[in-house]
Backbone bond lengths (Angstrom), bond angles and torsions (degrees), N, CA, C in turn:
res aa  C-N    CA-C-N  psi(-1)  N-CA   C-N-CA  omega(-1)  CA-C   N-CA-C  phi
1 X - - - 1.447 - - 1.526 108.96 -
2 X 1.389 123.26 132.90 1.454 130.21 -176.36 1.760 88.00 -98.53
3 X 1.730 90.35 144.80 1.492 123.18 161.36 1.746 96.84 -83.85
4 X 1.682 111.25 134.93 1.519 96.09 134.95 1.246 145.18 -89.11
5 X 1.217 147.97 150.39 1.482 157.72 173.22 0.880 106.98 -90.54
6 X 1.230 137.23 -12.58 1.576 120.99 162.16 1.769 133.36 -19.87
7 X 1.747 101.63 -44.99 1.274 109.10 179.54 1.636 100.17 -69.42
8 X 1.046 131.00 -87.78 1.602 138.15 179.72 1.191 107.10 -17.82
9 X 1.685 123.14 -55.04 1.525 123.79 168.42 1.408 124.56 -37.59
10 X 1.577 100.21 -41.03 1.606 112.87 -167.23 1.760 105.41 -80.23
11 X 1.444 111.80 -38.86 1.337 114.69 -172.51 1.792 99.10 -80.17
12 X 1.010 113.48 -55.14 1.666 101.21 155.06 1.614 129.95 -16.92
13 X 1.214 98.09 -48.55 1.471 97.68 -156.78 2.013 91.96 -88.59
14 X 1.278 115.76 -44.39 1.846 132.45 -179.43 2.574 91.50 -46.35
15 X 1.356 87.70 -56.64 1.635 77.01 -178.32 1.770 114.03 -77.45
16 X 1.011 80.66 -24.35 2.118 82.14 175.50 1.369 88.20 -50.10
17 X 1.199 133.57 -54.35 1.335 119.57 -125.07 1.417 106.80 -113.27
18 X 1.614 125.59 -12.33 1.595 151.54 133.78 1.560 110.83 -49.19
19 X 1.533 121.97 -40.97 1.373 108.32 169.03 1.405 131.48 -84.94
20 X 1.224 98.94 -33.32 1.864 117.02 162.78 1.796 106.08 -61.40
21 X 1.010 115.12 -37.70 1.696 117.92 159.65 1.644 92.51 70.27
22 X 1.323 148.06 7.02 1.187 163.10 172.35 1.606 113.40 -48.56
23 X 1.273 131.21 137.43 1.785 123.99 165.07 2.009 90.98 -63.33
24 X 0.995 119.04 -87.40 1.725 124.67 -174.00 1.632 109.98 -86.41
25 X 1.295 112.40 145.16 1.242 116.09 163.99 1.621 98.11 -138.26
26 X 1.516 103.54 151.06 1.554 129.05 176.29 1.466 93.54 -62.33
27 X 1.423 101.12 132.62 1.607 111.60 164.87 1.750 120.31 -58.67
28 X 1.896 116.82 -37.27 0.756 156.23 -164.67 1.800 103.28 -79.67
29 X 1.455 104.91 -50.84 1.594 101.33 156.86 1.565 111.97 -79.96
30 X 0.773 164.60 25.66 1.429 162.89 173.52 1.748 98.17 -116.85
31 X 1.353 113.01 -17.55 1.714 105.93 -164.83 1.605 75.14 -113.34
32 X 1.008 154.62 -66.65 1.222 143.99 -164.75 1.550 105.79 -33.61
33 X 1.260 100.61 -55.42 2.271 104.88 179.09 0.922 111.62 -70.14
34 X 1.686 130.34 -34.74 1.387 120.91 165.52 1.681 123.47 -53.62
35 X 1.561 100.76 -32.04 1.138 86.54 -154.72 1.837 126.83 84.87
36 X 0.878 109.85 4.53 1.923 139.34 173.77 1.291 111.07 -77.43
37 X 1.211 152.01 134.43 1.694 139.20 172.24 1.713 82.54 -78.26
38 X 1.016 110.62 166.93 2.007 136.01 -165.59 1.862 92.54 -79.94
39 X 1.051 99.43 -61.01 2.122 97.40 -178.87 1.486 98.95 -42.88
40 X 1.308 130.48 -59.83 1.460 136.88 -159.38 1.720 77.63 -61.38
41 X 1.028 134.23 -110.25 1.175 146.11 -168.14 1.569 111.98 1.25
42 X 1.427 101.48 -60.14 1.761 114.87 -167.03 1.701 86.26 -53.30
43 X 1.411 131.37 -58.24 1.068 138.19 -159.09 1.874 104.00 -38.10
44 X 1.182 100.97 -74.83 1.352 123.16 173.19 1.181 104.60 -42.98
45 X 1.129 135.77 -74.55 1.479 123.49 179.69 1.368 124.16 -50.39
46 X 1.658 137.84 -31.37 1.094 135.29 133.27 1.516 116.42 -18.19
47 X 1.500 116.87 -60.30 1.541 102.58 -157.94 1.919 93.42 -83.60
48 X 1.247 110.96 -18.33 1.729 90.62 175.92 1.206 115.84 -82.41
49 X 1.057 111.53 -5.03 1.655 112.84 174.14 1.397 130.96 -81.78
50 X 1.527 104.14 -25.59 1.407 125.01 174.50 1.582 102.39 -76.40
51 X 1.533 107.84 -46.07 1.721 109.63 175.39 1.728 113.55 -72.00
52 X 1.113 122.06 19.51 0.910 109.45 163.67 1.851 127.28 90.43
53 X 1.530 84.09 -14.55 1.526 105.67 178.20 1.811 112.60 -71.38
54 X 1.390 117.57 -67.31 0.876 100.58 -158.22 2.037 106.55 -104.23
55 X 0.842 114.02 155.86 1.710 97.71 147.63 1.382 150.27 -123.29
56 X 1.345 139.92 134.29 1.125 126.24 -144.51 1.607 110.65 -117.37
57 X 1.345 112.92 144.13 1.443 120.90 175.02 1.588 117.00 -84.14
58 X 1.365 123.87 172.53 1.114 116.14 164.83 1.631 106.04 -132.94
59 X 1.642 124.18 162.71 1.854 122.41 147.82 1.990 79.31 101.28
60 X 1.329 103.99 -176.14 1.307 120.98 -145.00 1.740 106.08 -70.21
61 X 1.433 111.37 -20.58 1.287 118.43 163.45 1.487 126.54 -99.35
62 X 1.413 108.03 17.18 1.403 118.14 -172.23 1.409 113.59 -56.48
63 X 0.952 123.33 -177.21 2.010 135.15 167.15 1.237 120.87 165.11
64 X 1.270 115.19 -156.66 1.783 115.20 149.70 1.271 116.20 -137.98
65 X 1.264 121.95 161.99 1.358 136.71 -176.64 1.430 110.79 -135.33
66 X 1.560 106.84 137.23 1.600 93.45 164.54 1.687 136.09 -85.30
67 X 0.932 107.29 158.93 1.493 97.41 -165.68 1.825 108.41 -96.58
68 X 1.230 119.03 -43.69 1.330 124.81 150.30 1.125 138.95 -73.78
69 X 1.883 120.17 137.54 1.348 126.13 -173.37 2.152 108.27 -43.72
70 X 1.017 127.91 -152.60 1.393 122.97 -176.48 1.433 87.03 -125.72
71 X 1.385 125.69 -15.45 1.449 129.67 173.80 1.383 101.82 -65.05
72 X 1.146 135.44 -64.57 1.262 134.42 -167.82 1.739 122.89 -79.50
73 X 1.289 110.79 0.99 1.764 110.44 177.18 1.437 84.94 -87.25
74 X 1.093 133.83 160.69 1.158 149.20 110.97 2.033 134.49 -87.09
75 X 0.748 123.60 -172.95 1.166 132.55 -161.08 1.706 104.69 -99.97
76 X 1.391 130.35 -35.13 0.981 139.19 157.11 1.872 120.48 -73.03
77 X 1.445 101.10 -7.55 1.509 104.02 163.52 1.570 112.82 -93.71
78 X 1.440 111.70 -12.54 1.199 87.57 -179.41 1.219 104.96 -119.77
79 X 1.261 136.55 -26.95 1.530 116.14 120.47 1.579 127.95 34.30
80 X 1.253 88.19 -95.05 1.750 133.41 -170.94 2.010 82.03 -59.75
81 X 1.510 129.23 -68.85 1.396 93.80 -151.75 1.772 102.06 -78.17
82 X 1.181 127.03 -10.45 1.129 136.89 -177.18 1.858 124.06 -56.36
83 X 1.805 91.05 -19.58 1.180 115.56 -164.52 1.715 122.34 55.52
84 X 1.761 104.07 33.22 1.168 93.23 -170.52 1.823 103.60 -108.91
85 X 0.881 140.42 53.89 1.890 146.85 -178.39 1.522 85.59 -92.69
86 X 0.671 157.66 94.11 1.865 171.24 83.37 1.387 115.42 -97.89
87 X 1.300 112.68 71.84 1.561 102.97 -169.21 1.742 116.23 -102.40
88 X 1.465 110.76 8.28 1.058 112.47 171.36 1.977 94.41 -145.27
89 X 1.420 122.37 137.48 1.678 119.08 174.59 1.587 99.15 -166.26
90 X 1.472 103.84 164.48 1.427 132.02 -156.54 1.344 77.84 -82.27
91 X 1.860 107.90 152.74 1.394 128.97 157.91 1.565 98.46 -37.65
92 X 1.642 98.29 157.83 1.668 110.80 168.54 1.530 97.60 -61.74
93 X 1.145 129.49 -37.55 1.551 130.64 -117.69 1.521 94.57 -95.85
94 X 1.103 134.00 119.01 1.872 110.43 165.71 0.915 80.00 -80.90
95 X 2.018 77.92 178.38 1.342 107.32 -140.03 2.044 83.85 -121.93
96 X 1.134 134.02 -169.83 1.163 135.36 -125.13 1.860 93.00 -104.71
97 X 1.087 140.95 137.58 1.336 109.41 -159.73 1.766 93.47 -123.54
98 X 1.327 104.67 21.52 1.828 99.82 159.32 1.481 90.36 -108.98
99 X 1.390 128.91 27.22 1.700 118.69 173.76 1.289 93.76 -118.42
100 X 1.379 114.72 120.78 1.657 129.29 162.15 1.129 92.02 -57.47
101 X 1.330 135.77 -39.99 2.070 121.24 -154.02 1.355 96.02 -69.39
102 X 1.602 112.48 -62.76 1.539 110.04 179.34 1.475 138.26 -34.24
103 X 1.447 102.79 -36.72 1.494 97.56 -175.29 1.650 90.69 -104.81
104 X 1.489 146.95 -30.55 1.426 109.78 154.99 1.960 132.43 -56.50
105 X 1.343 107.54 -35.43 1.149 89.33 178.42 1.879 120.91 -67.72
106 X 1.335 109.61 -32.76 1.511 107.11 154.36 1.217 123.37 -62.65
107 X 1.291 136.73 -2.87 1.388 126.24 -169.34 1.875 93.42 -96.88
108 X 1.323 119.83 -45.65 1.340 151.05 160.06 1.420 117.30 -30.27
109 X 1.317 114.34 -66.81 1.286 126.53 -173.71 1.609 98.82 -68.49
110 X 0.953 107.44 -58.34 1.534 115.83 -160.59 1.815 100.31 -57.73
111 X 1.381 125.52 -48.22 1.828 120.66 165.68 1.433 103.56 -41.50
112 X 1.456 117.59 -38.62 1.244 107.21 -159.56 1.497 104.14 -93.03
113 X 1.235 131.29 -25.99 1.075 139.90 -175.63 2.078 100.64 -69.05
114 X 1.074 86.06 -50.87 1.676 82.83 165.90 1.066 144.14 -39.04
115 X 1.299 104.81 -51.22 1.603 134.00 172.55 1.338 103.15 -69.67
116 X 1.136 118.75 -34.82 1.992 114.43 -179.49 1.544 111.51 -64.42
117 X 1.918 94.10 -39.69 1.648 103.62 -162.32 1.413 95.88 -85.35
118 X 0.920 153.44 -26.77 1.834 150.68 145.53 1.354 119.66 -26.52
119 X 1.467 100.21 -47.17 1.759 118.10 167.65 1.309 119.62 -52.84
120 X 1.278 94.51 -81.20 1.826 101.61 170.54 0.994 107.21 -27.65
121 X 1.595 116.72 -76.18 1.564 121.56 -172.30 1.575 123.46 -35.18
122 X 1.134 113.08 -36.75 1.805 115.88 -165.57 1.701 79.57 -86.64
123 X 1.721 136.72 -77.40 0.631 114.73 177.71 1.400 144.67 -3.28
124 X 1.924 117.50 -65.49 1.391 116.25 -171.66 1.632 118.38 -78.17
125 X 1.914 88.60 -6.00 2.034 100.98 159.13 1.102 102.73 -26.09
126 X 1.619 118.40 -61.89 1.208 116.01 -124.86 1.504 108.18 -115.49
127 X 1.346 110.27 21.55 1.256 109.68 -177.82 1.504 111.15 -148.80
128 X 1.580 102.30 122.17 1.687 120.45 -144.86 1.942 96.30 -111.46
129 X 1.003 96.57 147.69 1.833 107.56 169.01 1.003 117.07 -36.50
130 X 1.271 119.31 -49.22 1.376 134.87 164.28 1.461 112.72 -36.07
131 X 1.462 131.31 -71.39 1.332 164.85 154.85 2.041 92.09 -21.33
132 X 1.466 126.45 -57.41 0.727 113.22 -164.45 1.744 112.52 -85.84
133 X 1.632 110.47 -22.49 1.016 94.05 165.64 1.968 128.63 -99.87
134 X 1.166 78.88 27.66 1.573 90.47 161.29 1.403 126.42 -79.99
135 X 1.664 110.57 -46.93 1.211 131.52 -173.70 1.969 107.18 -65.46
136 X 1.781 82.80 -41.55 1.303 85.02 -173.73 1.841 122.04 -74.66
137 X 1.411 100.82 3.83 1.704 110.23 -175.07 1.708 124.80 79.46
138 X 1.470 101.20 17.81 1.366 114.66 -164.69 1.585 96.91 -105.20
139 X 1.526 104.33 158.52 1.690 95.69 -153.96 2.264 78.72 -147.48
140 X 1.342 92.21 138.91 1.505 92.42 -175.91 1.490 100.68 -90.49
141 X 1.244 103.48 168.83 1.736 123.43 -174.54 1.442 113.12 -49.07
142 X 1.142 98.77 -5.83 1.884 102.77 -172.03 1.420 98.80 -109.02
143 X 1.032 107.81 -20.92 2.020 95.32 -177.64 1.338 92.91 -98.33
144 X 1.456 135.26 -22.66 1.277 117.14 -178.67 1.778 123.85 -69.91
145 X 1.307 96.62 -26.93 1.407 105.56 167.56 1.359 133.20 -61.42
């Protein structure tokens, strides 16, 4: 089973672009530091752009920029445009349906799986770009001055 990176990608790309302190940056430089191929990237930046997060230029000076401080994204906003808030779910596969175990342990997991994904969720409320590049020792263009 694959994890997505989408989230890490996305918060990646919100401090790239707070430390570069830039009006536009190349999508293409932002995937080079990630380490991201540029399509994966464009993708992602599409969906933050639609959420409101980021905004994007087009033509020989094109790029993107973010539109919010790093104080105000949180982790559940980007999340949220990513469409990724399912952070824990049952195999695709049902499970055998002359097996009582199968459909209780899915009936089971899944209450509980709920209650985890509620967690997370309020959790990544509360924890902003900002927040992450604190931890991480990274200091924006304005404190460096």
């Amino acid at each position: 089973m694959s994890r997505s990176t989408r989230l890490s990608t996305a918060a990646h790309i919100l401090i790239y672009l707070e430390q570069v302190g830039q009006a536009r940056v190349r999508i293409d430089d932002i995937a080079e530091n990630a380490g991201v191929h540029p399509s994966r990237l464009r993708q992602i930046c599409s969906l933050l752009v639609q959420g409101g997060i980021l905004k994007s230029y087009k033509g020989a000076r094109g790029g993107i920029r973010a539109i919010l401080p790093p104080s105000e994204v949180s982790l559940y906003d980007l999340s949220n445009c990513l469409g990724d808030l399912q952070f824990f779910a049952l195999s695709p596969h049902e499970p055998n349906p002359d097996s009582f175990i199968g459909a209780a342990v899915n009936q089971t997991v899944s209450e509980v799986y709920d209650r985890y994904n509620d967690k997370v969720a309020e959790s990544m409320k509360h924890t902003t770009i900002a927040e992450l590049m604190e931890l991480a020792g990274l200091k924006t263009p304005a404190e460096v001055s």
